[in-house]
C-alpha atoms as one frame of an Amber mdcrd trajectory, in Angstrom:
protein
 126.786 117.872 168.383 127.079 114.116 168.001 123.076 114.023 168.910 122.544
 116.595 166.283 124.552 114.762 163.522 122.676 111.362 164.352 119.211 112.951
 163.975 120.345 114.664 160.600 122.405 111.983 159.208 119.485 109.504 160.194
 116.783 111.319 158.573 118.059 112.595 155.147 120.481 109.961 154.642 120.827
 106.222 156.756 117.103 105.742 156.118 116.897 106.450 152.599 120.113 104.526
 152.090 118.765 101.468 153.971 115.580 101.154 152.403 117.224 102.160 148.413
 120.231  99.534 149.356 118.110  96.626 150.338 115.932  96.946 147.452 118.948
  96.771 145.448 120.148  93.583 146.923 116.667  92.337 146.878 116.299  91.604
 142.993 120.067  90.629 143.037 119.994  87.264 145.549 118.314  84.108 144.329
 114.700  82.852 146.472 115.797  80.957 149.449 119.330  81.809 149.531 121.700
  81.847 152.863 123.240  84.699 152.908 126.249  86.575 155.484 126.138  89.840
 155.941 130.105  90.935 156.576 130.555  94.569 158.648 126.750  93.550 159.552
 126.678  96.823 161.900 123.461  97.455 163.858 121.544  94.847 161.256 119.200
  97.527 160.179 119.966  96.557 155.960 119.538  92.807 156.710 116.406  93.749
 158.871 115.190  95.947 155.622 116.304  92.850 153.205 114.048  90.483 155.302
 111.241  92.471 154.981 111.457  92.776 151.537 112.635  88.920 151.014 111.176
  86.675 153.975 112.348  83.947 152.049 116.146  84.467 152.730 118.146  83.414
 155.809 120.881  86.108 156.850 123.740  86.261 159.647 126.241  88.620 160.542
 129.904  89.134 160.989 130.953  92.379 162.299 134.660  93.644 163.983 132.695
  95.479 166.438 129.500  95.273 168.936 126.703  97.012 168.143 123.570  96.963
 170.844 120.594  95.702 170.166 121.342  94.677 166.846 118.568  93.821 164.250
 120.053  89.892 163.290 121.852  87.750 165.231 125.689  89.000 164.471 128.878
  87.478 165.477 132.223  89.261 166.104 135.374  88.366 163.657 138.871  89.848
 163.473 138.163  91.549 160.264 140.718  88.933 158.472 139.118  85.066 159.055
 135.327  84.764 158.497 134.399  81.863 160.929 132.566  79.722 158.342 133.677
  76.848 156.090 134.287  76.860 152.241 131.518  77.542 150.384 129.209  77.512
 153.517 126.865  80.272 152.278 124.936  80.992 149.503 125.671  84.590 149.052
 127.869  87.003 150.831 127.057  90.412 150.804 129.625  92.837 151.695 128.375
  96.610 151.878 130.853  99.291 152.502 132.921  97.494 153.941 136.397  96.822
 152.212 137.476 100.193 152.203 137.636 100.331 156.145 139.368  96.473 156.138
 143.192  96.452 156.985 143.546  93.827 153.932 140.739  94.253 151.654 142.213
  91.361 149.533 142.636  88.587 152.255 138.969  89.851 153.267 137.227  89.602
 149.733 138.803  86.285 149.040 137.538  85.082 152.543 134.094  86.706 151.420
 134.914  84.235 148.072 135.775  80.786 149.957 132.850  81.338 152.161 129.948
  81.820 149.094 128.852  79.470 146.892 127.052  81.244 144.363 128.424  84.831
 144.639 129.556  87.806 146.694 127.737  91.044 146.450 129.647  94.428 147.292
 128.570  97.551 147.396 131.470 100.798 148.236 132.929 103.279 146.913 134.732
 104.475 143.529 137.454 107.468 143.490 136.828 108.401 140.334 135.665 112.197
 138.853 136.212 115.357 140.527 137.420 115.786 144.031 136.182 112.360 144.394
 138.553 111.432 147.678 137.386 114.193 149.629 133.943 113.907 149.135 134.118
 110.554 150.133 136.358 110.967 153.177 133.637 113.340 154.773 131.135 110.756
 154.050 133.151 108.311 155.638 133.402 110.269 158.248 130.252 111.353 158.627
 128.452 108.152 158.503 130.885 106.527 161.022 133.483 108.403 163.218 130.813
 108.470 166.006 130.890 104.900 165.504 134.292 104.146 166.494 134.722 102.383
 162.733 138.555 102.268 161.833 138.896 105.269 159.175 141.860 104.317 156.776
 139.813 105.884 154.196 141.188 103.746 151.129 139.381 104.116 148.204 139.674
 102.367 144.626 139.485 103.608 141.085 137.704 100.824 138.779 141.242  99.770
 137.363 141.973  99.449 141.181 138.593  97.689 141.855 139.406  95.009 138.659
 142.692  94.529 140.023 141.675  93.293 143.503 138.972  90.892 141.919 141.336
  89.655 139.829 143.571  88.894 142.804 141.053  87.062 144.470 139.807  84.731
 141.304 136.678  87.139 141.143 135.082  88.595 138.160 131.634  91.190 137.782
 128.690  89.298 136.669 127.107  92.756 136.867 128.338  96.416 138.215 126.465
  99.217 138.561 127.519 102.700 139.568 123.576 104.396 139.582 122.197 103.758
 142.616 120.502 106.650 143.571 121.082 106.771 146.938 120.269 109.845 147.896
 117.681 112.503 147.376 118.407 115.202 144.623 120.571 117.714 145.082 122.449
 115.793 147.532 122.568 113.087 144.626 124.446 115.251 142.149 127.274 115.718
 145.329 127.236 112.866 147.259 126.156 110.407 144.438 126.993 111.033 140.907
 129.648 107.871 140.364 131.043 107.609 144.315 129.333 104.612 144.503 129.157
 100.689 143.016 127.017  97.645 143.521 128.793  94.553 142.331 127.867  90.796
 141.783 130.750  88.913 141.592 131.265  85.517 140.699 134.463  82.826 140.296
 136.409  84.098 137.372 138.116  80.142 136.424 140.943  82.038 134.148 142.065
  83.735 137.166 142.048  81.199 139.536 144.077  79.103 137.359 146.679  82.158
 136.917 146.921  82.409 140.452 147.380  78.589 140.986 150.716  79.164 138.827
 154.190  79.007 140.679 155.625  82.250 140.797 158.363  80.752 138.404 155.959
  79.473 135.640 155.190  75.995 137.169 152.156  73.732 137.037 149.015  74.691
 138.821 148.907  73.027 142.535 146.776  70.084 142.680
């Protein structure tokens, strides 16, 4: 069964999904940029991304092992990214908050690390029987995988609300990314998914500098 699923999942979906995503990201990160890949997997994207960008250098972080993957990828505990402020250039982070214990510590890691921007890409529960659909996705895509499946997913008041948190704001969201072949697109699709550029909102940082009982930003 678990055969089976890989050889169906692989062909009508992963693939397609790879190749679509990568283009995405392509037109979305500046020439020459450094970029980390966080929840990395087998490197097959970043492999994609290079091929479509030569010009960009990209490393991994990922919670677990994968064999053989594409780009060099180191492990991380899911919390601390082991790189210093503002050490990359972009950080691209593709389904990958949903599955994190803290998605807020994580993104603002994913913000202290870049120095230009963080680019997500997951999931929205919004429209009808939106959790479910995405739960068997989730499920789909990576039970076999042995990927933690807390299946957490945010509405876009949710999704503003954690980028807020973590001084963020959207230089540019989009929710069509036709990621899958119609009919599957008008299930599996529709608006499940978002691809986000996000960049330092300054009005938030400075809110969140605040002392909790109206004092003066920390120096």
């Amino acid at each position: 069964m678990s055969v089976l699923l890989d050889i169906v999942h692989g062909r009508m979906v992963y693939t397609r999904r790879v190749r679509q995503l990568a283009s995405l990201l392509a037109v979305r990160i500046r020439r020459g940029a450094a970029v980390l890949d966080v929840g990395a997997g087998d490197g097959a994207l970043a492999a994609r991304l290079l091929k479509v960008r030569p010009d960009l250098t990209i490393r991994g972080v990922d919670v677990l092992a994968r064999p053989r993957a594409a780009i060099p990828v180191d492990l991380f505990d899911g919390q601390t990214l082991p790189f210093g402020d503002r050490s990359k250039d972009v950080v691209v982070c593709v389904d990958v908050l949903h599955h994190a214990n803290d998605a807020e510590r994580l993104l603002s890691e994913c913000a202290r690390v870049a120095r230009e921007a963080v680019v997500i890409k997951d999931h929205l529960r919004e429209g009808l029987l939106a959790k479910p659909t995405l739960r068997f996705m989730d499920w789909v895509g990576n039970a076999r995988h042995s990927v933690s499946l807390p299946y957490r997913y945010l509405s876009r008041s949710e999704w503003q609300r954690l980028m807020s948190q973590c001084g963020l704001r959207a230089k540019q969201w989009d929710e069509k990314l036709d990621l899958y072949p119609v009919p599957a697109d008008w299930i599996f699709g529709r608006r499940l998914h978002v691809l986000a550029v996000l960049v330092p909102d300054a009005e938030a940082v400075r809110v969140s500098q605040v002392a909790p009982g109206g004092g003066q930003p920390r120096a």
